[in-house]
Phi, psi and omega in degrees: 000324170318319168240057157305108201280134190260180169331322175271287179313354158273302190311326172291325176295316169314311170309311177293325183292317170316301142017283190220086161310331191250314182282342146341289167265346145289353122347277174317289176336297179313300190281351181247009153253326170285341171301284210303338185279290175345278170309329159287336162285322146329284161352289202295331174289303180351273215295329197254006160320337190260349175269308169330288174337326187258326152274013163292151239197095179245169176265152210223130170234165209243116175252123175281105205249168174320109167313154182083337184283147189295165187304304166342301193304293187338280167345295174302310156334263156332305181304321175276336144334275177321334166281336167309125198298323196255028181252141183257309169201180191212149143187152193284161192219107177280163187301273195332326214275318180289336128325303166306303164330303217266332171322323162263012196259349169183131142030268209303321181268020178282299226281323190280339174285307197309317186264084152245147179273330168192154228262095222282346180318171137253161180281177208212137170257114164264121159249114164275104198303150184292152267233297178286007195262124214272172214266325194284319185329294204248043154286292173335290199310334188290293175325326173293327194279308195324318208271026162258146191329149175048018192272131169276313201211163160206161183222132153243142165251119196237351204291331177252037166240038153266328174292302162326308190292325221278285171336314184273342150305315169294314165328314226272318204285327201265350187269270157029272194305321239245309200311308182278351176273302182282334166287306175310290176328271195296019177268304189303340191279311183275353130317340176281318177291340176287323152284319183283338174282328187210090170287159170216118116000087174300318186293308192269002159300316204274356147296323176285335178285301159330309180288002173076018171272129177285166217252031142229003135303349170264334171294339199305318182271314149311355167279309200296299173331322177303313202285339181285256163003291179320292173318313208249357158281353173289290198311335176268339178288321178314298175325306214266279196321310174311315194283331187315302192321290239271351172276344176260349155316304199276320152342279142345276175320288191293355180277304134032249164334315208279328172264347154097036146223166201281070199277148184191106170286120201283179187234141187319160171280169191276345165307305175317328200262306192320326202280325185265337161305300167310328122012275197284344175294268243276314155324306172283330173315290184307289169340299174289325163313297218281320172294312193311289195315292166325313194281338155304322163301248348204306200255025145282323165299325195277336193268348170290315201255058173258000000 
């Protein structure tokens, strides 16, 4: 705590920052647009997960029930259904209503229902399985339903959503990767930035150690410049991500539009933004100590085996 920087150990830190100025603030730039690819992809996963959700493409299997069986039964049915972990939803379908269907979809299949003598469907539970649920998941889950009261059948298809699941896995490991690609990047930058706001000086250490100043008054001004750094690579990842948000926003909307709906991306709360200021503070803090503190080692060692 001691070197938590007050009002005077920030003018130092300014002071330290002052030096070298111009490289200073292409740093900062650099490491705050690479910050700002980071948050914004955060971001962008927050908000549009729940529109992903919703527009998810899951697989449905037709549980075939027992002629006769009742409203009652149905009911019961479903309700145990729904307790099963990778069932999502359920709903009945009567033989007449599934007739009716395939009856409107053309002419041709009218004329060919009309000569039927009866109506050959059976009633039907379509059950829709959750979004995450991997394919062996809901083979299990299948297996389970057949063997229940009033199930006669089931017709599941898995072959393309095992090729989908195959895809969103590989997907998933490249979004991973990309991810931790850009997090590493934009680490290496505000450590760059972070040397550069606050050099120390073998010669004016060793003055000041002359002068009876202890190694932790000499840390007081690269910390406080780190901690400074930090602060204006948060405030420029903000900047930047907010102008990205508001191009992907209108992205969104117009992507939207094109289905004759209104898309609007919440933009994160400010606790959320507030967490991550506090982050990049605690960060540079620490950071800028742990650096100090070595390079203060380093040139004490150098200066014992002199």
């Amino acid at each position: 705590m001691s070197e938590y920087p007050s009002a005077g150990r920030l003018r130092q830190g300014l002071a330290s920052i002052g030096r070298r100025p111009l490289a200073w603030a292409a740093a900062v730039a650099v490491a705050g647009l690479a910050m700002a690819a980071v948050l914004l992809g955060a971001m962008a996963l927050w908000s549009l997960r729940p529109l992903l959700e919703q527009g998810s493409i899951g697989p449905e299997a037709a549980l075939m029930l027992v002629p006769g069986t009742g409203a009652a039964e149905v009911e019961t049915l479903r309700t145990s259904l729904l307790l099963l972990p990778m069932v999502s939803a359920t709903r009945f379908v009567s033989r007449d209503a599934a007739l009716a269907q395939i009856a409107a979809r053309t002419p041709a299949d009218r004329d060919a229902i009309g000569q039927l003598a009866a109506n050959p469907l059976p009633d039907v539970v379509v059950v829709t399985f959750r979004a995450e649920a991997a394919p062996e998941a809901i083979e299990s889950t299948v297996a389970t339903a057949r063997k229940m009261p009033r199930v006669d059948g089931v017709e599941l298809d898995l072959g393309w959503y095992r090729k989908l699941w195959a895809l969103g896995r590989v997907g998933v490991a490249v979004l991973a990767a990309v991810a931790a690609a850009l997090v590493v990047h934009a680490a290496g930058w505000v450590l760059v930035a972070l040397a550069v706001a606050a050099p120390i000086d073998a010669r004016r250490v060793q003055l000041l150690w002359l002068l009876g100043a202890d190694d932790r008054a000499v840390r007081r001004a690269p910390v406080a410049a780190s901690l400074l750094t930090a602060l204006s690579v948060a405030v420029v990842a903000l900047l930047a991500s907010r102008a990205g948000w508001l191009w992907l926003d209108r992205q969104a909307d117009a992507v939207g539009r094109l289905y004759g709906k209104s898309v609007r991306l919440p933009w994160p709360p400010g606790a959320w933004l507030a967490w991550f200021v506090v982050a990049m503070l605690a960060a540079g803090l620490i950071a800028g100590s742990i650096r100090a503190r070595l390079r203060l080692r380093a040139l004490r060692q150098t200066v014992a085996s002199r």
